[in-house]
C-alpha positions in Angstrom: -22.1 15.4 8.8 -23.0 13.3 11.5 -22.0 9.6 11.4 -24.6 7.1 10.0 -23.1 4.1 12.2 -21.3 3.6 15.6 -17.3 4.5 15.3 -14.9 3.1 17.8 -13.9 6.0 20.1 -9.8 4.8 19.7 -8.3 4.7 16.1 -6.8 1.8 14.7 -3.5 1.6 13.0 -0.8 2.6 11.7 -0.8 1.1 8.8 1.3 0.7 6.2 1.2 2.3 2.7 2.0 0.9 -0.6 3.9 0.6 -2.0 5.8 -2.6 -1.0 6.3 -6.1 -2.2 5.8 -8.5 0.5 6.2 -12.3 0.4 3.4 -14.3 1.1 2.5 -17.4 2.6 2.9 -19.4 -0.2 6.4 -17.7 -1.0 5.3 -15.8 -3.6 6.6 -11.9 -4.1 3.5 -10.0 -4.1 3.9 -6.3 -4.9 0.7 -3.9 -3.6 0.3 -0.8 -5.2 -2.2 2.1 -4.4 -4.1 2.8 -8.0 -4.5 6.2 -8.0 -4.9 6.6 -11.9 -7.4 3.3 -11.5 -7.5 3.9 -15.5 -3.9 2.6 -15.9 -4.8 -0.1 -13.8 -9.0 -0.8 -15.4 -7.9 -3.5 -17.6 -5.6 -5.7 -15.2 -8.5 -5.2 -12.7 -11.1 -6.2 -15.0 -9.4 -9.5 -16.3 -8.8 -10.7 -12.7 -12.7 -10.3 -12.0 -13.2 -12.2 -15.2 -11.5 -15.1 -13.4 -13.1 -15.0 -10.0 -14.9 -17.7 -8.6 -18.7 -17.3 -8.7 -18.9 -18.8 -5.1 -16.5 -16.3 -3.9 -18.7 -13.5 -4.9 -20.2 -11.7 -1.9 -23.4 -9.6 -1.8 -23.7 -9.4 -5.7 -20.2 -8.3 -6.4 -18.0 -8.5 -8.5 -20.2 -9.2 -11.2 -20.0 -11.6 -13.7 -19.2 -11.0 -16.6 -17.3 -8.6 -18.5 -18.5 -5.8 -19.4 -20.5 -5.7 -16.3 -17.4 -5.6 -14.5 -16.1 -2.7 -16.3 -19.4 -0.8 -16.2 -19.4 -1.3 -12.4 -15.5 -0.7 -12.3 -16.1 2.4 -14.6 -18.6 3.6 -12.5 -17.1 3.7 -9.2 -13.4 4.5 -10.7 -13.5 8.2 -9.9 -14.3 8.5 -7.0 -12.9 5.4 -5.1 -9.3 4.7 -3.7 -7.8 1.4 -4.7 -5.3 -0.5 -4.2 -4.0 -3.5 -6.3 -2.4 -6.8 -5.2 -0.1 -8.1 -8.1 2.1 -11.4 -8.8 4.1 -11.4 -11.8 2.6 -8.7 -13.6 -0.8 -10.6 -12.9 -3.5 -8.5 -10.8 -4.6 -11.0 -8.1 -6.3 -9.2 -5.6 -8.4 -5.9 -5.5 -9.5 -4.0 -2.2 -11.3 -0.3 -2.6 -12.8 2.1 -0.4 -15.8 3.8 -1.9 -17.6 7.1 -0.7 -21.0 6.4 1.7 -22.5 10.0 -0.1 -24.8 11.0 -2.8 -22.7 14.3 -2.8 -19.7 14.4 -5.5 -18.8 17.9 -3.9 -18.1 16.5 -0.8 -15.9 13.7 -1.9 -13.9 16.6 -3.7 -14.1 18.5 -0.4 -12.2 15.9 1.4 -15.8 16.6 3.6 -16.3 14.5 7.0 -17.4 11.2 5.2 -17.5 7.7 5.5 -16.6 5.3 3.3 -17.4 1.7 2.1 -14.7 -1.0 2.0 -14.6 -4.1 -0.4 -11.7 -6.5 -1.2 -11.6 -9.5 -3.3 -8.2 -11.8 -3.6 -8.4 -14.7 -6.3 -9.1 -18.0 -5.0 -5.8 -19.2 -6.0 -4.4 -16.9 -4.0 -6.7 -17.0 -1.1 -4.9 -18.6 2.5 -1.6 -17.0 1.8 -2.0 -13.4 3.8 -2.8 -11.0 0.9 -5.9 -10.2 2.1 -4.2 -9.2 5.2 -1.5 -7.2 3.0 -4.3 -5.6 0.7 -6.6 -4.5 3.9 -3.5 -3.0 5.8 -1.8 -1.2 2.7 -5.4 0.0 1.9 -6.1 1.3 4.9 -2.7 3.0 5.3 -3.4 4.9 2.1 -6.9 5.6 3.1 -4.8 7.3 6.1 -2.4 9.5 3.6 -5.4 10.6 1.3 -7.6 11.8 5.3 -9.9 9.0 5.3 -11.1 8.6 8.8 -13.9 6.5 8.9 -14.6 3.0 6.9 -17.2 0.4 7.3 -17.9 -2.9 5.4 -20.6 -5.6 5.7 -19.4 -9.2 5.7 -21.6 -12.5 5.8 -22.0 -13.5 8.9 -21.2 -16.6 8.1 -17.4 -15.7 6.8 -15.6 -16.3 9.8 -12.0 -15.7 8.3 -12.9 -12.7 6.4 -14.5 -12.1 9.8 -11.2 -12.4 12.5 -9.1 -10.8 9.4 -11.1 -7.3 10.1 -11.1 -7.6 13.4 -7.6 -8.2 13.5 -6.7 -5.2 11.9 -9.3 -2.9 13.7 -12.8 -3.3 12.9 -15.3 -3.7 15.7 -18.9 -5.1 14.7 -21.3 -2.3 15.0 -24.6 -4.3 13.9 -25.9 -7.6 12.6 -28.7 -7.7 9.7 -30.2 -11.2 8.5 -27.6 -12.3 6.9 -24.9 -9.5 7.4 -22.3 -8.4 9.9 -21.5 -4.8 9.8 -18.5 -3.7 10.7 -16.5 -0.2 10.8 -12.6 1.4 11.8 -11.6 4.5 12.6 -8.2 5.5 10.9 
């Protein structure tokens, strides 16, 4: 399949892969764990998305409200990779790589696609370096599992989520109305 957006020509990385528990900036241990029975982990997920800021919420996700987060949770649980940022035994951040395809058979495959990247941290939390941790561990387990390409939009207007993607590797690949798209090749 032929890509639907500009790649880098150079991949990015490596990156680590969870698990670990880091400290952040805040002092805080913060353990990130790759979710691959996201089941075991549904609930957790669900009750931090319960508490997250409705001004935080980008592009009309997560979604308020919960059975609406555990429908939209539920619905993208099979096929997407996760990984979970915890403190305590608290769920505190969330970053996932969903498949760009109409094809289940081709996610199975392990087929040449691309995927879709979204992470959210609590606000509490925000400012400390998890998002950093969450993106890097992510994308070092997108790595073990042969992801090779992801792409994300961002406002335009988020400058930090903005320089925290470029830092790790993404280069900006086009600019909608509102959005900044950017993409990584692992």
């Amino acid at each position: 399949m032929a890509d639907t957006r500009p790649y880098p020509d150079e991949s990015a990385g490596p990156f680590p892969a969870p698990p670990t528990t880091l400290e952040d900036g805040a002092g805080r241990q913060i353990e990130v764990l790759a979710s691959d029975d996201f089941e075991d982990t549904l609930e957790d997920v669900v009750e931090m998305y319960d508490q997250f800021d409705p001004t935080d919420r980008a592009q009309g996700i997560p979604p308020t409200g919960e059975e609406r987060i555990r429908n939209w949770l539920e619905t993208i649980a099979d096929e997407s990779v996760n990984v979970v940022a915890r403190h305590d035994e608290d769920v505190i951040g969330h970053a996932m790589l969903v498949p760009d395809t109409d094809d289940p058979a081709s996610i199975e495959d392990n087929a040449d696609i691309e995927w879709e990247l979204a992470i959210f941290v609590l606000q509490a939390y925000q400012r400390a370096g998890i998002g950093t941790m969450l993106l890097e561990h992510l994308l070092g387990h997108a790595s073990t599992v042969g992801i090779d390409r992801v792409w994300l939009t961002v406002e335009r207007w988020n400058n930090p989520a903005i320089a925290l993607y470029e830092r790790v590797g993404f280069e900006s690949t086009g600019t909608e109305s509102f959005e900044q798209e950017m993409a990584i090749r692992l």
